[in-house]
C-alpha positions as protocol buffer text, in pm:
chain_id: "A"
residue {
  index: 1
  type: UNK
  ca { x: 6018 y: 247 z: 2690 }
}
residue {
  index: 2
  type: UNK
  ca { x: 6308 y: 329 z: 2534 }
}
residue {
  index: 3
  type: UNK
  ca { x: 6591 y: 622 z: 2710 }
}
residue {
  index: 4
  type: UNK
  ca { x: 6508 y: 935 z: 2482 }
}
residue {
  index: 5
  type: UNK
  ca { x: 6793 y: 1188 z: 2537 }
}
residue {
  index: 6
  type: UNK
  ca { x: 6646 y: 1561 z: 2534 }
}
residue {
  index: 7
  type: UNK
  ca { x: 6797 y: 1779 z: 2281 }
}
residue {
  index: 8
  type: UNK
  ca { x: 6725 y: 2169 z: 2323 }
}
residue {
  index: 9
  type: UNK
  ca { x: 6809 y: 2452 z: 2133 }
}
residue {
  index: 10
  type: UNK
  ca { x: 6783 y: 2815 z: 2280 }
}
residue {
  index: 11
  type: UNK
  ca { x: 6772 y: 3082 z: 2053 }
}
residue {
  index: 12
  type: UNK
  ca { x: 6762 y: 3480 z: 2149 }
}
residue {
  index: 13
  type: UNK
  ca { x: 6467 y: 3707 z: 1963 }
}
residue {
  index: 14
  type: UNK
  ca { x: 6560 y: 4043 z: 2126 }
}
residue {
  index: 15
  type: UNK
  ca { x: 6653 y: 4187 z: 1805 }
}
residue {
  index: 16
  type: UNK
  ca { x: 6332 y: 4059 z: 1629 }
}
residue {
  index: 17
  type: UNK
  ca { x: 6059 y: 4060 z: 1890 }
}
residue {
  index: 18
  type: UNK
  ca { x: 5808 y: 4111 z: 1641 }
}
residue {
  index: 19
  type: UNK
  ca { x: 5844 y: 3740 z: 1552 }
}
residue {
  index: 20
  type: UNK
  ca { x: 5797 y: 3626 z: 1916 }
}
residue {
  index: 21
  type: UNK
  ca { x: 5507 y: 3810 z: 1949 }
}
residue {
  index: 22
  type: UNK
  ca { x: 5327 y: 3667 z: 1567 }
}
residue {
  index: 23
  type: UNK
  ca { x: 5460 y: 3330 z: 1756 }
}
residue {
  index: 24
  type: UNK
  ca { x: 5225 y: 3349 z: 2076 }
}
residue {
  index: 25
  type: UNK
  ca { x: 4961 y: 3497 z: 1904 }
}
residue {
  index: 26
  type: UNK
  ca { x: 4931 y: 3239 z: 1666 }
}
residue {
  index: 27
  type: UNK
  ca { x: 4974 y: 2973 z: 1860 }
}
residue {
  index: 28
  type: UNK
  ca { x: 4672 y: 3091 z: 2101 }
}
residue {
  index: 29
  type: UNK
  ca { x: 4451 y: 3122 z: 1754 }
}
residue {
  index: 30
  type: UNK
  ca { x: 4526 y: 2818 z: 1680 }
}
residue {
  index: 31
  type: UNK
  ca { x: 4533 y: 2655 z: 2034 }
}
residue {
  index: 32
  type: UNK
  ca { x: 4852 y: 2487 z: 1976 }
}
residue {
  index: 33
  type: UNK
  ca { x: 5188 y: 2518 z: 2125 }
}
residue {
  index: 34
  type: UNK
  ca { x: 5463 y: 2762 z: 1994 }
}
residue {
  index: 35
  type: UNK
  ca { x: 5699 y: 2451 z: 1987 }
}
residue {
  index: 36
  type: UNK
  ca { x: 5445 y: 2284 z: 1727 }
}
residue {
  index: 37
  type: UNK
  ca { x: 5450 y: 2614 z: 1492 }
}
residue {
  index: 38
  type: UNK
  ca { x: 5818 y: 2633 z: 1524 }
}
residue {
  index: 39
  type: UNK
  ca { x: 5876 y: 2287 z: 1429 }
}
residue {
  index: 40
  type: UNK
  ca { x: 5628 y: 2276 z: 1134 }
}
residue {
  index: 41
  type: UNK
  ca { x: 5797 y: 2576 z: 958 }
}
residue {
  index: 42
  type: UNK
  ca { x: 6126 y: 2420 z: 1035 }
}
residue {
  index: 43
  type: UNK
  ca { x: 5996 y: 2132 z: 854 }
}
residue {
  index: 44
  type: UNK
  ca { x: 5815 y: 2320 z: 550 }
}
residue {
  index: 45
  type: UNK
  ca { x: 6166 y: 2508 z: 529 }
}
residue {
  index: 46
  type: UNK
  ca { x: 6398 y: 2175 z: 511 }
}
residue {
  index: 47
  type: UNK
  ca { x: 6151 y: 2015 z: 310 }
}
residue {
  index: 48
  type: UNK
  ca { x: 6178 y: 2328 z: 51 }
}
residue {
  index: 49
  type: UNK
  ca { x: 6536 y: 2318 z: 69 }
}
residue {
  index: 50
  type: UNK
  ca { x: 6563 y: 1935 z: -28 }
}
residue {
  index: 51
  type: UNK
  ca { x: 6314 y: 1964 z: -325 }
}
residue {
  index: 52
  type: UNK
  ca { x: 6513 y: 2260 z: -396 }
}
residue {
  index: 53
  type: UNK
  ca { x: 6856 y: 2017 z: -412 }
}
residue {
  index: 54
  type: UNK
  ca { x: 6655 y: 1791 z: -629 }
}
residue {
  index: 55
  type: UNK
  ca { x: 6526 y: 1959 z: -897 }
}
residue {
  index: 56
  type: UNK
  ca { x: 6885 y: 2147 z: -927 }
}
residue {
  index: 57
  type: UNK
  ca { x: 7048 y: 1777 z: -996 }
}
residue {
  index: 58
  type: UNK
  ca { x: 6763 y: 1689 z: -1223 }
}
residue {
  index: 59
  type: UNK
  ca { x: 6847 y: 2046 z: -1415 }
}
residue {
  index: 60
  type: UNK
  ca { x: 7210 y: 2001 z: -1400 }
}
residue {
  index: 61
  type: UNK
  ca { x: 7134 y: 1611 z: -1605 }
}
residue {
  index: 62
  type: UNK
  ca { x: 6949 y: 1748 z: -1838 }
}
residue {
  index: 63
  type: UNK
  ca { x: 7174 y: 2076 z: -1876 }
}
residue {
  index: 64
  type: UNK
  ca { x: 7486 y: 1766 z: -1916 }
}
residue {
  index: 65
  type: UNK
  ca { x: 7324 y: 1635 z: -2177 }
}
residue {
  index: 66
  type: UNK
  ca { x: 7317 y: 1959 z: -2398 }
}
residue {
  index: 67
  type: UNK
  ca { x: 7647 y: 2016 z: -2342 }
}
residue {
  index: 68
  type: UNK
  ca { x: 7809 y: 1896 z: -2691 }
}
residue {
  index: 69
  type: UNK
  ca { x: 7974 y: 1968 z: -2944 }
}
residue {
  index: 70
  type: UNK
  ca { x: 7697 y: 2000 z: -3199 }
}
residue {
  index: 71
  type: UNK
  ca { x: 7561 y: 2278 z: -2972 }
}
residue {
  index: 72
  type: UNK
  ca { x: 7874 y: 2521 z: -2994 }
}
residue {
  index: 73
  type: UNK
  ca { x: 7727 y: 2665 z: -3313 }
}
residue {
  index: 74
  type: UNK
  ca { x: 7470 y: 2825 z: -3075 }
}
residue {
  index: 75
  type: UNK
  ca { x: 7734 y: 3042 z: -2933 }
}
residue {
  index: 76
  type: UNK
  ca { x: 7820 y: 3277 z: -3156 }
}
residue {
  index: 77
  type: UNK
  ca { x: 7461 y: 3381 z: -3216 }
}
C-alpha cells in the first residue's frame, strides 16, 4: 500500500450557516457523508469551469477566422 499524505482544508461557515445546515440535512436524506456532497459540487463546479475554458477557445477560433479584411465593410453599418 502505497504512503498517501492527508491533505485537509478547513474552511469557516459562521457568516453563512444556512449552507452548513442545507449540508447536514442533505447528507442525512441522502445517507451519505457531507465530505461526499462537498466534493461532488466541487467537482460539477471545476468541471463547469473547464468546459467553460473550452468552448471560449473554440469561440475565440472561429471569431479569428472572421476577423479580415473583407469583413470591415460590416462596420460602418
Amino acid at each position: 500500500m502505497e504512503n498517501m499524505k492527508s491533505v485537509k482544508l478547513s474552511f469557516d461557515f459562521s457568516d453563512r450557516p444556512q449552507l452548513v445546515e442545507m449540508l447536514r440535512v442533505q447528507a442525512a436524506r441522502e445517507g451519505t457523508t457531507q465530505k461526499a456532497i462537498v466534493s461532488e459540487a466541487l467537482e460539477a463546479y471545476f468541471a463547469h469551469k473547464l468546459e467553460s475554458t473550452f468552448l471560449l477557445k473554440a469561440a475565440e477560433t472561429v471569431f479569428q477566422e472572421w476577423d479580415n479584411e473583407d469583413d470591415q465593410v460590416y462596420d460602418t453599418l
